[in-house]
N, C-alpha and C positions, 0 to 999 in steps of 0.2 A: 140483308142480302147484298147491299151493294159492298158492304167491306168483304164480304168474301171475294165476289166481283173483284177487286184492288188488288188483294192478295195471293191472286190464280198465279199472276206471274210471280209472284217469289216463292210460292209452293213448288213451282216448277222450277224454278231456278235453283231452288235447294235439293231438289230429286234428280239432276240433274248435274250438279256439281262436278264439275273437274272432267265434262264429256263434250267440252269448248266444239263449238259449231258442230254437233253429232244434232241427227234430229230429232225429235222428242217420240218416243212408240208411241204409238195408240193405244197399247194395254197400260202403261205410266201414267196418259193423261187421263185413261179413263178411271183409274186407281184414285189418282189426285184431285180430278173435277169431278166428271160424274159419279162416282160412286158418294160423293154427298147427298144424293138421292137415288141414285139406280144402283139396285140390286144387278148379280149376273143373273140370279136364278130366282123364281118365287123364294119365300117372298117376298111380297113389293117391301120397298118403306116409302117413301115420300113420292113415287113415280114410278111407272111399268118397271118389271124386269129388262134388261138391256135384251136377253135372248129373244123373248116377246117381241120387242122393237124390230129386231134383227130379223126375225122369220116375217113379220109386214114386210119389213122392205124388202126380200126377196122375191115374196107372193105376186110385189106392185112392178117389181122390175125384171127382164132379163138378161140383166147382164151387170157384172160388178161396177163396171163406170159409172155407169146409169143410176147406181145404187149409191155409192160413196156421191157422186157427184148432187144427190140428193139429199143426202144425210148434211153434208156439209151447208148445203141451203139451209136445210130445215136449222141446222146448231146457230148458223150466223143469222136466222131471221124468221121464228119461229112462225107459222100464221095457220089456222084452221083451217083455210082451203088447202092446204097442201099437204097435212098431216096423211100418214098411210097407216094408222092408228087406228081401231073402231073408235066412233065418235064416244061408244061412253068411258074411253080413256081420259080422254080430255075431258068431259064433264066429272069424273071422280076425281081427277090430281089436275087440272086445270091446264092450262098453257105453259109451256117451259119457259124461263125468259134466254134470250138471244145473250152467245159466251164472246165476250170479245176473247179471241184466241187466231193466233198467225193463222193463216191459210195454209203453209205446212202443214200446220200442228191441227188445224181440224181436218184434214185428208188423211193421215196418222189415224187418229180415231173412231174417221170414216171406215178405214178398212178393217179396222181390228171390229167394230161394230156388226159390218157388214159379215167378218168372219164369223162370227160366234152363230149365226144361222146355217152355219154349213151343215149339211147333211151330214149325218154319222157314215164315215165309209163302211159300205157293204162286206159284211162279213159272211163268209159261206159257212153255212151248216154244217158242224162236223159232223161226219155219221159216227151214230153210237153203236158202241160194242155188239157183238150179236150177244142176243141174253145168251147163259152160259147156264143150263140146269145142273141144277146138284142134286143126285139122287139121293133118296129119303135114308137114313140113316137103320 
């Protein structure tokens, strides 16, 4: 685990190549770090779905700062009092360990996190056709 640890920064430095001081997305890092255990969507592999993740922390918060500004604690310093997780997440995939990763670059994947709970926008009903009978042959 710790050589992964070592190598976050040149997986991104390679994903990132040739975009000299551009800031790192949130869906990149999530591509490059977490999805070495977090799925977007069921199912899991190694750690919740990220979506999963993502509708907690909306449930526990109201309002996106609130949320990102959370998530970013939770990646720099993992701890069981703070999770917004049911507790039998953490007892089936355990505690995550804490990403050293720039404070940029964990506010990046705070929001792209925090997006992926967003509500599906409200689509209106089309009405259907009025039935159209065909008389019997």
């Amino acid at each position: 685990m710790r050589t992964f640890f070592a190598a976050v920064p040149l997986l991104l430095a390679a994903a990132t190549a040739g975009a000299q001081d551009a800031p790192v997305s949130g869906e990149l890092t999530f591509r490059v770090v977490c999805a070495t255990c977090h799925t977007l969507n069921p199912p899991y592999e190694k750690a919740p779905p990220m979506t999963h993740i993502a509708r907690h922390y909306r449930q526990a918060f109201a309002s996106e700062a609130e949320g990102v500004e959370a998530i970013v604690q939770w990646v720099a310093k993992p701890e069981v009092s703070r999770s917004k997780m049911p507790a039998h997440a953490i007892e089936r995939f355990g505690l995550m360990p804490a990403f050293p990763l720039p404070e940029a670059q964990l506010r990046e994947v705070a929001k792209y996190v925090w997006s992926l709970g967003a509500p599906a926008p409200a689509v209106a009903p089309t009405a259907a056709p009025p039935h159209q009978h065909t008389p019997p042959r």
